[in-house]
N, C-alpha and C positions, 0 to 999 in steps of 0.2 A: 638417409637422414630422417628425424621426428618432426612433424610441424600438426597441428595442430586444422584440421578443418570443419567448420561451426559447430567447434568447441569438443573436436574428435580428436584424441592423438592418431593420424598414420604414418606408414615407412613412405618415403618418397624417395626416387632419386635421387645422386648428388645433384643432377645436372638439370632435376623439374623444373618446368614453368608452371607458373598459372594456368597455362591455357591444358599445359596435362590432367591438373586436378581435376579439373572442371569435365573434362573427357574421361577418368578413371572414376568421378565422383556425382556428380549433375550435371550432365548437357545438357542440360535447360536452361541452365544455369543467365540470367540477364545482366548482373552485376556483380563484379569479382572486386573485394576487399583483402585489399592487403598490409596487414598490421596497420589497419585504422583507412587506409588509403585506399580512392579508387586504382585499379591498373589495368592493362591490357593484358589479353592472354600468353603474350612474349614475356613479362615478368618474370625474372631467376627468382626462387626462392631460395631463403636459406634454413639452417638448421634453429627450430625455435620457432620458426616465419608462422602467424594466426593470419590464417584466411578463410573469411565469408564467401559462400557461395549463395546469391540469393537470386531467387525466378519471383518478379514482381508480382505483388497482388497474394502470394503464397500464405497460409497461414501456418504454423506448423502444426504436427497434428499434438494432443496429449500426450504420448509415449515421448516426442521430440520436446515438448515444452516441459514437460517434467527432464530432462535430462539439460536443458540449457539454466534451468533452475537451478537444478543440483551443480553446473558446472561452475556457476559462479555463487554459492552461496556455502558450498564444502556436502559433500554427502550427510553428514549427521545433521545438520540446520535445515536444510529441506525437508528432508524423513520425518522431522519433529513438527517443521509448521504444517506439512500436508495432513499431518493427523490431528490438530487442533482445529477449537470452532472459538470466534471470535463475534461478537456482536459492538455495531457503533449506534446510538441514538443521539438521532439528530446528524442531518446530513448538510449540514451550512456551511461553515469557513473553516471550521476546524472535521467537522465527521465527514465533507466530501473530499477532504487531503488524506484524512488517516484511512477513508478507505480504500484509497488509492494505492500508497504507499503499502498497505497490507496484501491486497490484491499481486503489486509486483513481489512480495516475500513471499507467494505462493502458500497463501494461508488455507487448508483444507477446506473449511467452513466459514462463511460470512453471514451472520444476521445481521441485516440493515432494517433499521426503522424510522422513519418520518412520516411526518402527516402534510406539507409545507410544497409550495407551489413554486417553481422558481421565478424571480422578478427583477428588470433589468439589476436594480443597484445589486444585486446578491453578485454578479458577475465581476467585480472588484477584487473576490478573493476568494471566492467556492468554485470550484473546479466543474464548470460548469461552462456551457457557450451560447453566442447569445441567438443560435438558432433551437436553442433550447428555451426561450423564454415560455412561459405559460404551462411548460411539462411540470407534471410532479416530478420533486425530487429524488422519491423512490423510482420511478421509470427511467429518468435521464441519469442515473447513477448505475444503475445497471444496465444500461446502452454503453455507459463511460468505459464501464468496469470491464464488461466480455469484450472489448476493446483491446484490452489489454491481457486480460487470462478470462479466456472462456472456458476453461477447465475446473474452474472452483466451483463449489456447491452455493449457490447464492439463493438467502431465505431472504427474502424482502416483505415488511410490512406496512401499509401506508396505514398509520396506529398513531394513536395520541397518545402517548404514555401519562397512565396516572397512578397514584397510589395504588389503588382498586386493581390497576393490571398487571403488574410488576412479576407477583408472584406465580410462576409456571411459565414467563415468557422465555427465559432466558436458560429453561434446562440442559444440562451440556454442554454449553459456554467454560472454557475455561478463562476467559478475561471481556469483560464488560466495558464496555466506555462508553464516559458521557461527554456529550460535546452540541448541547443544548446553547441557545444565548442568553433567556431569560435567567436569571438569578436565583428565585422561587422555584423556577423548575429544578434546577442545579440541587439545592439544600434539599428539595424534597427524596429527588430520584436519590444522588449517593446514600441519606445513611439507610434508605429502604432494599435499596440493591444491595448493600451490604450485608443488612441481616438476613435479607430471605436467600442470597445465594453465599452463605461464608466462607465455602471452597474453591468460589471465582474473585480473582483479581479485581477491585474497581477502580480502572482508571478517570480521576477528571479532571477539571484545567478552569482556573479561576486567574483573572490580570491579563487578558491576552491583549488588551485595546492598545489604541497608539500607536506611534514608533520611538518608542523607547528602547534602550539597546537591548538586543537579547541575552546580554551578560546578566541581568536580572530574574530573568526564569530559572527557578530551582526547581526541584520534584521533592514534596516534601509529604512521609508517608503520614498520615489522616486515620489511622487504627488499623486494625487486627488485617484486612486487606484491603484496605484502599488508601491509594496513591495518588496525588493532587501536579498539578502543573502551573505555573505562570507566575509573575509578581506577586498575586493577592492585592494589589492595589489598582490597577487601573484597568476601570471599568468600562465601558465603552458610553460616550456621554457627546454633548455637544461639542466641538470644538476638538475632541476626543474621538476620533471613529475606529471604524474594524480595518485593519489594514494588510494587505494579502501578503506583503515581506515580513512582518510579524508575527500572524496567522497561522500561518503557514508552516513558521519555527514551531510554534506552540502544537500545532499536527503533528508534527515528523516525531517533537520528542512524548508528545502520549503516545503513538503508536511505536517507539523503538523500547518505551515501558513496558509496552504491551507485549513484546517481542523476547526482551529481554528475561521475560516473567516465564515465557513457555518456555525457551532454552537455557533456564537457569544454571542447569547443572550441566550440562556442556559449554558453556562460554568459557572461555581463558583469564580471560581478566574478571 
């Protein structure tokens, strides 16, 4: 029979148990999953049956994290994000979700930039913890991040973006985000990112405050390439705050723009 072990098709016996894989495949093995469930090494499998084999504390190496990538994201969607570079500015509520989120897509390149210090209230809804308080956000974002795929090429810059720097920072970027809080900063960065890079994507995200329903967030394109996200109305104010189940939407859907934009011409839908 076929079954499937972390995320390998093999032949097994009719008559395999768990505790064979484990003996055929890692005797090292400390915890055996099977289809979602822990079991004992007496466990019958059947035809179809996904089972983890995992030796605690393990990390897997590149060669294995690039192939549980590609197991579950389809061979051509990985091939495409491994080879793109991606930058987020601003690593707050929204740029330390999307770069999170882009880090588990197995994005080739990551430029990160912030200049900003973490501080308890930020811990509400930036992806942050709160033995992280008083780190730069650029450090405790890339602790977060190889956390999770230490195999990405990670540029980090602790940089205050201004007019004046825009231009040369972002060379080979195929999609740019912004995910600044201030306002001023927002109008300034998008229409300058736009003209000095017009063959990169710019995503950013205006209305994210609140808890107003997320049936309200559209994506609505803003010229020749760049792409907007949120209500446009609410702003974050008193009475008004930044909220991490809101937040957090408005993250996932810039970064699945972001996504969408490198695997354009392979997506189905």
């Amino acid at each position: 029979m076929i079954i499937r072990v972390n995320e390998k098709e093999v032949k097994a016996r009719a008559d395999a148990t768990a505790g064979d894989i484990v003996r055929d495949h890692k005797p090292d093995t400390d915890i055996i999953i099977q289809n979602g469930h822990i079991v004992k090494a007496d466990s019958l499998l059947e035809t179809g049956d996904s089972v983890y084999l995992i030796k605690k504390g393990e990390i897997p190496d590149e060669e294995e994290m690039k192939f549980l990538i590609t197991a579950r994201h389809t061979p051509k969607v990985a091939e495409r994000m491994g080879k793109c570079r991606m930058a987020v500015c601003g690593l707050g509520g929204l740029g330390s979700n999307i770069a999170l989120a882009l880090a588990r897509m197995g994005v080739g390149e990551l430029l990160l930039i912030d200049y900003d210090v973490i501080i308890p209230s930020n811990i509400n809804r930036q992806q942050y913890y709160v033995d992280q308080i008083g780190m730069k956000k650029t450090d405790a974002t890339l602790a977060n991040l190889r956390r999770v795929n230490p195999y990405i090429e990670y540029d980090v810059r602790d940089l205050f973006i201004t007019k004046d720097n825009i231009k040369g920072l972002f060379d080979g970027c195929d999609v740019i985000i912004e995910a600044f809080d201030g306002a001023a900063t927002k109008a300034m960065f998008i229409p300058e990112a736009s003209r000095a890079y017009p063959d990169a994507l710019i995503v950013g995200a205006s209305g994210v405050a609140g808890l107003g329903s997320h049936e309200s967030f559209r994506v609505v394109k803003a010229g020749k390439n760049v792409k907007l996200v949120g209500d446009f109305e609410a702003a974050a104010q008193i009475g008004r705050g930044l909220m991490s189940t809101r937040v957090t939407i408005a993250a996932g859907i810039q970064a699945n723009v972001a996504v969408r934009h490198v695997l354009a011409d392979i997506l189905e839908d």
